[in-house]
MILO-396005 format. One record per atom (N, C-alpha, C, O, CB): residue in three letters; residue number from 1; atom name; y, z, x. Coordinates in Angstrom, 1 decimal, padded with zeros to 4 digits. Atoms other than C-alpha are relative to their C-alpha. Glycine has a CB too. Layout:
N
rest	nr	atom	py	pz	px
ala	NUM	CA	Y	Z	X .
...
***
This chain:
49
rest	nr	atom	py	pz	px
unk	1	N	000.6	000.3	001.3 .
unk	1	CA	013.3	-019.8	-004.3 .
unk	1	C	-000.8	001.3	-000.4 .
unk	1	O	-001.1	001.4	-001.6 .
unk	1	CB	-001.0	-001.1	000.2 .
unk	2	N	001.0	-001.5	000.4 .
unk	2	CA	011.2	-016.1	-004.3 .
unk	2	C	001.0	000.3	-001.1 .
unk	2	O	000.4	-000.2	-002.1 .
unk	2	CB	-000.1	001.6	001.4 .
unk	3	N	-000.6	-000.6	001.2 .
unk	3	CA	013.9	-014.7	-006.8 .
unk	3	C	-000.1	-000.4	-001.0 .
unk	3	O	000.1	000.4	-002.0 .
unk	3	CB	000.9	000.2	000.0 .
unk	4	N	-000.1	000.7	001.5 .
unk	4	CA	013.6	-017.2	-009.4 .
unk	4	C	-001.5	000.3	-000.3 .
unk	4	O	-001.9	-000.1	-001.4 .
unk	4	CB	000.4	-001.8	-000.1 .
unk	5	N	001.9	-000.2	000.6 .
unk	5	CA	009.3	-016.0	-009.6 .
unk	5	C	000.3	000.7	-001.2 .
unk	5	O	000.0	-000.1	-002.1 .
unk	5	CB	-001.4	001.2	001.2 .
unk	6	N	000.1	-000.7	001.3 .
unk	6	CA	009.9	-013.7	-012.6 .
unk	6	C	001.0	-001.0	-000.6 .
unk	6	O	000.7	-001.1	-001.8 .
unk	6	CB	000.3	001.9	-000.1 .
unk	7	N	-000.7	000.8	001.3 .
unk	7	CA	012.8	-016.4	-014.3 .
unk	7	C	-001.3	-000.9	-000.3 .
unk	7	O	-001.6	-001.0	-001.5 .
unk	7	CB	001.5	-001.1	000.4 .
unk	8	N	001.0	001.3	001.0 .
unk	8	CA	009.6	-019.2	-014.2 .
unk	8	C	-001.1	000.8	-000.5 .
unk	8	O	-002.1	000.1	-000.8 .
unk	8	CB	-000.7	-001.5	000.9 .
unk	9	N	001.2	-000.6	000.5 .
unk	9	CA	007.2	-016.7	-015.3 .
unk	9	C	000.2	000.6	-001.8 .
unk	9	O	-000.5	000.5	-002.8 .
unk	9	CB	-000.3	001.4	001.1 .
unk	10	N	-000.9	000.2	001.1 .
unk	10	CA	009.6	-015.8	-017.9 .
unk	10	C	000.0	-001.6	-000.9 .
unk	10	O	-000.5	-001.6	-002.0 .
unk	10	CB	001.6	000.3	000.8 .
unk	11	N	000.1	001.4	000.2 .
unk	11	CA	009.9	-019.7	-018.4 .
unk	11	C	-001.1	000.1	-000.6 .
unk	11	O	-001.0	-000.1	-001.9 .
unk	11	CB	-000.1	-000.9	001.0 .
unk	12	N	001.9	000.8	000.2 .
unk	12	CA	005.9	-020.2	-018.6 .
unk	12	C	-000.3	001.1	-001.3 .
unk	12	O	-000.8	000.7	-002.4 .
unk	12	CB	-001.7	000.3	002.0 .
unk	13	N	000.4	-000.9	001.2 .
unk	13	CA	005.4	-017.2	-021.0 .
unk	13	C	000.3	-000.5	-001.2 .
unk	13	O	-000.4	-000.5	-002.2 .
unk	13	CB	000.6	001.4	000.1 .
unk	14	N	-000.8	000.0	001.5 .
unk	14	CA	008.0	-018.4	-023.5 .
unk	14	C	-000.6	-001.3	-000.5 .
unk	14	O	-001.2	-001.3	-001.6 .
unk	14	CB	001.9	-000.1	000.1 .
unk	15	N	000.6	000.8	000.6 .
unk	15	CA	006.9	-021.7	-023.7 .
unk	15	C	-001.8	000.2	-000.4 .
unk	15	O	-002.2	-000.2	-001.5 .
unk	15	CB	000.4	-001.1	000.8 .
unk	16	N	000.9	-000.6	000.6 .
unk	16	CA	003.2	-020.3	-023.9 .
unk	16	C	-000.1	000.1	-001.5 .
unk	16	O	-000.6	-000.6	-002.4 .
unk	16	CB	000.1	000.9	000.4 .
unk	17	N	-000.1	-000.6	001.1 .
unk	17	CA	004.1	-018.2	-026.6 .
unk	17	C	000.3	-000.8	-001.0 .
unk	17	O	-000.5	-001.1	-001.9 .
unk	17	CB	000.9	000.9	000.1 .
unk	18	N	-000.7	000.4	001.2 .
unk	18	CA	006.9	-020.2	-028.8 .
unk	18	C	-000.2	-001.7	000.2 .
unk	18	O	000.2	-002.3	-000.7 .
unk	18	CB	001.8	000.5	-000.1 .
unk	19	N	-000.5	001.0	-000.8 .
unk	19	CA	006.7	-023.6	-026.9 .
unk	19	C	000.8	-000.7	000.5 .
unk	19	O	001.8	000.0	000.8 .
unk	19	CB	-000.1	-000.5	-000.2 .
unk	20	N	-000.8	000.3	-000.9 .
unk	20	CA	008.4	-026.1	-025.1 .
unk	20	C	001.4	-000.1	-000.8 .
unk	20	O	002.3	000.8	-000.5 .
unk	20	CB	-000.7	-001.2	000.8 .
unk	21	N	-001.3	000.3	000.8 .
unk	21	CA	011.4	-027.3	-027.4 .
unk	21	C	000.7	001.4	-000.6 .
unk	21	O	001.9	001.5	-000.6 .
unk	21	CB	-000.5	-001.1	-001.3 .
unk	22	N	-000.8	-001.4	000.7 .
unk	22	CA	012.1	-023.5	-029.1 .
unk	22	C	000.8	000.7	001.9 .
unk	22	O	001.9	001.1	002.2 .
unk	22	CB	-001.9	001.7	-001.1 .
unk	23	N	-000.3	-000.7	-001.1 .
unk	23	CA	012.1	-022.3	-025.4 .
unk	23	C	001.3	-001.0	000.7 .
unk	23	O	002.1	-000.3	001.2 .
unk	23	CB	-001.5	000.3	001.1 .
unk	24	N	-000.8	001.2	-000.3 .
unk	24	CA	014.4	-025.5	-024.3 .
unk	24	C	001.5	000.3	-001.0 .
unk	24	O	002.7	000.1	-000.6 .
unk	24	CB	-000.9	-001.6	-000.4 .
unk	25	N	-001.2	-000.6	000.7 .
unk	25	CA	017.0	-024.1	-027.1 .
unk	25	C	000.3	001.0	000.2 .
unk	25	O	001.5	001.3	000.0 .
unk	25	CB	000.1	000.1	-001.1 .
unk	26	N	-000.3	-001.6	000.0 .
unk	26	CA	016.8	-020.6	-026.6 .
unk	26	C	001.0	000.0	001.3 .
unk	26	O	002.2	000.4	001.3 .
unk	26	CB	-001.7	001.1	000.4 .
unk	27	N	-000.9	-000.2	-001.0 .
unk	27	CA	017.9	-021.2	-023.0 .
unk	27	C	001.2	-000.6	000.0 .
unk	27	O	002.2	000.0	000.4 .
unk	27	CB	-000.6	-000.3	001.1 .
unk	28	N	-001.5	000.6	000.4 .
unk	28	CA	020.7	-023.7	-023.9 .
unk	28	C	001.3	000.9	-000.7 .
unk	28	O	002.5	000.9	-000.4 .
unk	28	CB	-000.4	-001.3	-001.1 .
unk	29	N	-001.0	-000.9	000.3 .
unk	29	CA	022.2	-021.1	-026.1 .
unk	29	C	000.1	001.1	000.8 .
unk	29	O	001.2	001.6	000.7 .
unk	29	CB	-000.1	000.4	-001.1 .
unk	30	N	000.0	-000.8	-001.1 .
unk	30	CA	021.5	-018.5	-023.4 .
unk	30	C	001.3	-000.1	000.7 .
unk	30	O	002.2	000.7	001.0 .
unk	30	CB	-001.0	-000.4	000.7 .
unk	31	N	-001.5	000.7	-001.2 .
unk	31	CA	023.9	-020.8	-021.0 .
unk	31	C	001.1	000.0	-000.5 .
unk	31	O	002.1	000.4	000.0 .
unk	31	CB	-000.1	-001.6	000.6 .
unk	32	N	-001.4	000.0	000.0 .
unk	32	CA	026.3	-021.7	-023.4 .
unk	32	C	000.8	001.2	-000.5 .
unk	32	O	002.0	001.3	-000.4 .
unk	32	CB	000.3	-001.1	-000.8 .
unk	33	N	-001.0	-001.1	000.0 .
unk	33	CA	027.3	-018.3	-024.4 .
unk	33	C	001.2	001.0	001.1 .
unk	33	O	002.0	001.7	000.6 .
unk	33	CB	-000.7	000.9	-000.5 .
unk	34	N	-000.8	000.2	-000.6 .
unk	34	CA	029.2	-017.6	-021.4 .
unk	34	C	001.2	-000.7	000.1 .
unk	34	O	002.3	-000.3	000.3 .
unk	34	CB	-000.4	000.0	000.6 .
unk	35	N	-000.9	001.4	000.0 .
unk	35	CA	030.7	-020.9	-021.5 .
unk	35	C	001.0	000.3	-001.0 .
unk	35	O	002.2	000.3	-000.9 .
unk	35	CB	-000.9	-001.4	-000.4 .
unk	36	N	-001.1	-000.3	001.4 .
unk	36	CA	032.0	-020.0	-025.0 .
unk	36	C	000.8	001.2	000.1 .
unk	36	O	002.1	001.3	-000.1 .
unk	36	CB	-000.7	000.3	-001.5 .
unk	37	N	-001.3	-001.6	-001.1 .
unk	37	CA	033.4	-016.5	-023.5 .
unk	37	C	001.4	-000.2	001.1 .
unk	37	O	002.4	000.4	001.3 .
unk	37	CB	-001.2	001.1	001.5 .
unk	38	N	-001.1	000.3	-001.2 .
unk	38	CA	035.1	-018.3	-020.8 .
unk	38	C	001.1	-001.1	-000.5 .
unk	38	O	002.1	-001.4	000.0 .
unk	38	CB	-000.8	-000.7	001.5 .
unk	39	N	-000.7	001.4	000.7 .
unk	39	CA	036.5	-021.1	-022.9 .
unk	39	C	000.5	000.3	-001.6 .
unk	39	O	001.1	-000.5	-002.2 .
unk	39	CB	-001.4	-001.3	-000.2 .
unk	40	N	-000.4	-000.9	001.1 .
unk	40	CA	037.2	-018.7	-026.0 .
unk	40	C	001.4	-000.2	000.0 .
unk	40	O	001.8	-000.6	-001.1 .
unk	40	CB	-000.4	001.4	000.0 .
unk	41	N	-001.2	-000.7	000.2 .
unk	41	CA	040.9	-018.0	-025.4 .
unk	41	C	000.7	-001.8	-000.3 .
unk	41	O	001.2	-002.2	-001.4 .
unk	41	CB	000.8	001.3	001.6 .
unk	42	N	000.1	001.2	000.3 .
unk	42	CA	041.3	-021.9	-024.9 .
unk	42	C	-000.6	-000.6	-001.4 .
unk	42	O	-000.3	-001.7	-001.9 .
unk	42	CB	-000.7	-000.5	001.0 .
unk	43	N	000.8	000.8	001.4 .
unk	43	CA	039.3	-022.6	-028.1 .
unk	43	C	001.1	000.5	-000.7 .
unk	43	O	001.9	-000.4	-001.1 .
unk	43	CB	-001.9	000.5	-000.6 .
unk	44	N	-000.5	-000.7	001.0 .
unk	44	CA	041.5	-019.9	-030.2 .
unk	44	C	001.6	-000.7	000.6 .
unk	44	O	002.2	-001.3	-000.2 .
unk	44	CB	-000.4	001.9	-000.1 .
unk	45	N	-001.2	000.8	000.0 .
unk	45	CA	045.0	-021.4	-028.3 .
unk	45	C	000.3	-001.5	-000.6 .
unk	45	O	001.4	-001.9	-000.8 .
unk	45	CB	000.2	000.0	001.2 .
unk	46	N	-000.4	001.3	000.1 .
unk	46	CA	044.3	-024.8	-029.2 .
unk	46	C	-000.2	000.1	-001.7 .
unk	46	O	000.4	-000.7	-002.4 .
unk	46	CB	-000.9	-001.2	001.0 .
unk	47	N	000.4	-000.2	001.6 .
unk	47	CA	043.1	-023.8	-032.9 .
unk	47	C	001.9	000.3	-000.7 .
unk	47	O	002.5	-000.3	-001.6 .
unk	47	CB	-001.5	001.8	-000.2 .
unk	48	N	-001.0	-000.4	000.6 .
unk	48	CA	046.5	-021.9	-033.3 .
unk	48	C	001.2	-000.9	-000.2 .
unk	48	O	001.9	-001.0	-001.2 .
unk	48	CB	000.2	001.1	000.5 .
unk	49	N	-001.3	001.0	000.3 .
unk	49	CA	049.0	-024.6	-032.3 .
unk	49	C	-000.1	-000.6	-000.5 .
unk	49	O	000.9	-001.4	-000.7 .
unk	49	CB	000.6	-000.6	000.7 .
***
């Protein structure tokens, strides 16, 4: 669990700063842009047929 100390500090700042719900989206789109990178070629194959 030591490695994740600067992600929840990261965490605690943001909500601080912007709060809980802006910081709860930020990270959601965070996660799913990978997701959409990895699932892209699939998204644009199924668009084309």
């Amino acid at each position: 669990m030591e490695h994740f100390k600067p992600i929840v500090e990261l965490i605690k700042v943001s909500i601080e700063k912007y709060g809980l719900w802006q910081t709860i989206v930020a990270f959601i789109l965070l996660l799913s842009v990978p997701i959409l990178m990895w699932k892209l070629d699939v998204i644009i194959a199924s668009i084309k047929a």
